[in-house]
C-alpha positions in Angstrom: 142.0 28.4 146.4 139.1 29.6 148.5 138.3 33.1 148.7 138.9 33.2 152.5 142.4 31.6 152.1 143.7 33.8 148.7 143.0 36.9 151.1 144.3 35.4 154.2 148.0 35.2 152.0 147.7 38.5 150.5 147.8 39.6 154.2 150.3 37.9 155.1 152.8 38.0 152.4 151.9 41.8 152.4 151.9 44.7 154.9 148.7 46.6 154.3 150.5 49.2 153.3 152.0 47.9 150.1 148.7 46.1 148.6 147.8 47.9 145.6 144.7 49.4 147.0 145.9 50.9 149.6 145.3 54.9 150.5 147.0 56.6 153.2 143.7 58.4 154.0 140.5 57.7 151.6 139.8 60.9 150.4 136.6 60.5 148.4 134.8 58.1 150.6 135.3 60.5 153.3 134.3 63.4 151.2 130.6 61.7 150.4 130.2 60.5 153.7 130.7 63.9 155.1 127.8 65.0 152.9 125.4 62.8 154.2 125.0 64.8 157.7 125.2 61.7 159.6 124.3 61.4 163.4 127.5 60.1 165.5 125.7 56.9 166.7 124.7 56.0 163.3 125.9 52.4 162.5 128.4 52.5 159.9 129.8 49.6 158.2 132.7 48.9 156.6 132.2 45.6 154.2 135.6 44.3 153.0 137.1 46.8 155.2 141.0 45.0 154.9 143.3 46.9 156.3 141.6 50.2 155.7 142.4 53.5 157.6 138.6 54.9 156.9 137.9 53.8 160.3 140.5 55.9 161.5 139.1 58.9 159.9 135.3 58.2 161.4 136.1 57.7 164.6 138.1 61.3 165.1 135.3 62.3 162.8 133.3 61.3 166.2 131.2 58.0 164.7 130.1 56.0 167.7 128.9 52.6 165.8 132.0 51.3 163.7 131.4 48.0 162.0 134.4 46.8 160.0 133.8 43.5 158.3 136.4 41.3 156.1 137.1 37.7 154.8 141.0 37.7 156.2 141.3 37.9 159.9 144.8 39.0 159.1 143.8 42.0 157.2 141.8 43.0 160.3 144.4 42.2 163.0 146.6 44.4 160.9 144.1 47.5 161.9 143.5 46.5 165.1 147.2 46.7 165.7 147.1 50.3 164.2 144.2 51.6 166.2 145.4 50.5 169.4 143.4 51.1 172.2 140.8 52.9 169.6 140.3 49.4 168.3 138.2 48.6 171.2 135.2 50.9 170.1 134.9 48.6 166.9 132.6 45.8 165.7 134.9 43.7 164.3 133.4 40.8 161.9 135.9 38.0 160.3 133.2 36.8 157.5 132.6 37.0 153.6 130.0 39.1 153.3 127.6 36.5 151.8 127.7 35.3 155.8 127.3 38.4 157.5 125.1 38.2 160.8 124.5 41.4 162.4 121.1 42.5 164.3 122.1 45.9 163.2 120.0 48.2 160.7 122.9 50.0 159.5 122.9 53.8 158.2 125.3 53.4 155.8 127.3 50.7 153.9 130.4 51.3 152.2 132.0 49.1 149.8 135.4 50.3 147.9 136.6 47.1 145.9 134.1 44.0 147.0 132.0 44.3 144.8 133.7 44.0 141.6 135.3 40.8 142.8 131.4 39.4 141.7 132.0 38.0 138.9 129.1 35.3 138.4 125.1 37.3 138.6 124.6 34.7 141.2 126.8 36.3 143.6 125.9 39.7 143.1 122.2 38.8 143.6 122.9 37.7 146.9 125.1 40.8 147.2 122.2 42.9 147.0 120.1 40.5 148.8 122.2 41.0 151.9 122.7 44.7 151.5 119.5 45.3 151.4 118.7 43.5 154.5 120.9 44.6 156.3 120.3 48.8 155.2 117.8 50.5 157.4 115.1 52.5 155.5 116.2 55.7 153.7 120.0 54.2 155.1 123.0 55.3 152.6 125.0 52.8 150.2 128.7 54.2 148.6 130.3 51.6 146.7 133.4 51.7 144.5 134.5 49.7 141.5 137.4 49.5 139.4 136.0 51.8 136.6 135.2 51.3 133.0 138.5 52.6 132.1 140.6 50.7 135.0 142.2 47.3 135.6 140.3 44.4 134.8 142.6 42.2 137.4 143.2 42.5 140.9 145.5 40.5 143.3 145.9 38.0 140.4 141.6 37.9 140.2 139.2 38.9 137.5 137.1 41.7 138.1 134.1 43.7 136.4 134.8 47.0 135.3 132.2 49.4 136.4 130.8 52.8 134.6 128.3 55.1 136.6 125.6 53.7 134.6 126.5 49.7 134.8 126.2 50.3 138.5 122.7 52.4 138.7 121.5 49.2 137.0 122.5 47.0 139.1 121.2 48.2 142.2 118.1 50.2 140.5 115.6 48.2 141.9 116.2 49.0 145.3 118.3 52.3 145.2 117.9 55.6 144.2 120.9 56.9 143.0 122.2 59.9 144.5 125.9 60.6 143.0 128.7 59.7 141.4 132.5 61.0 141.0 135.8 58.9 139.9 139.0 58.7 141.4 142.4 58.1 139.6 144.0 56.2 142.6 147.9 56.0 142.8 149.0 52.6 143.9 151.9 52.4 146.7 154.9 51.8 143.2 153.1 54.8 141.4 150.6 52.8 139.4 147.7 54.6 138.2 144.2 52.6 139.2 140.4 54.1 137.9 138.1 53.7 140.1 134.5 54.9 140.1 132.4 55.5 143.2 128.3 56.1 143.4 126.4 56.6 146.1 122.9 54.8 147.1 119.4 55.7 148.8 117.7 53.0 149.8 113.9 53.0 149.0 111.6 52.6 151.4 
């Protein structure tokens, strides 16, 4: 199955408030972002953004430039729905990431759970390849993985388990790291998830 269609079903078989991921409001992605000091117009986006309420949270925060980017058109229409009117102050891209067309130099990029989907080096070079692109000058990366010590499956795929280290060296060539803190994530039945989140400078 290809990755567009897996995600499409997950959508649809699934509110998106009962996938496993799921947070009621993303706590420690909010947290780091609100340590950056970032300007409201800032571009901001959101790369396998699902069904996410983080774009809730930055436009009451007063962010001006929301882009929320996904593979599953139903995962987004899910938020749209949510937002309501709100929904019409967002970029809204249906695309892997790997395809992503914007003429925007975005501030920051934030990644919680694409990125460990990568399982092949292949992939993740052109991960980094687009990120980097795409990231203005001294602009902000926070990504989060699954962490060393959580699952190594998700939605029925393999993952790569992440520790604060694995991911400095992955994106060391490029990034100066900055942070990191880990987040024992409850799922909506009460299961407990690891996840570990880092935070990126982009070299100039």
């Amino acid at each position: 199955m290809e990755p567009k269609d897996h995600w499409e079903k997950i959508y649809t078989d699934k509110k998106g408030t009962e996938v496993t991921w799921h947070q009621l409001k993303p706590v420690v992605s909010l947290q780091l972002i609100d340590e950056l000091n970032l300007s409201p117009d800032d571009p901001i986006i959101d790369v396998g953004a699902g069904s996410s309420t983080l774009a809730d949270f930055l436009l009451e925060k007063g962010f001006l430039d929301l882009t929320l980017l996904d593979v599953s058109s139903s995962a987004l229409e899910n938020s749209k729905r949510r937002l309501g009117d709100k929904a019409d102050r967002i970029n809204w891209l249906v695309s892997d990431f790997k395809d992503l067309k914007s003429d925007k130099n975005f501030k920051l990029w934030h990644d919680r759970a694409v990125f460990h989907f990568l399982t092949h080096e292949t992939d993740r070079e052109r991960y980094r390849e687009i990120l980097k692109g795409h990231l203005a000058d001294k602009g902000y990366f926070l990504i989060s993985t699954f962490a060393s010590d959580g699952p190594d499956k998700c939605s029925g795929l393999k993952i790569v388990q992440y520790s604060q280290e694995a991911l400095v060296d992955e994106f060391k060539e490029d990034f100066t790291f900055i942070k990191s803190t880990k987040e024992t994530h409850l799922s909506p039945k009460g299961l407990e998830q690891n996840f570990i989140y880092c935070l990126f400078q982009k070299n100039t």
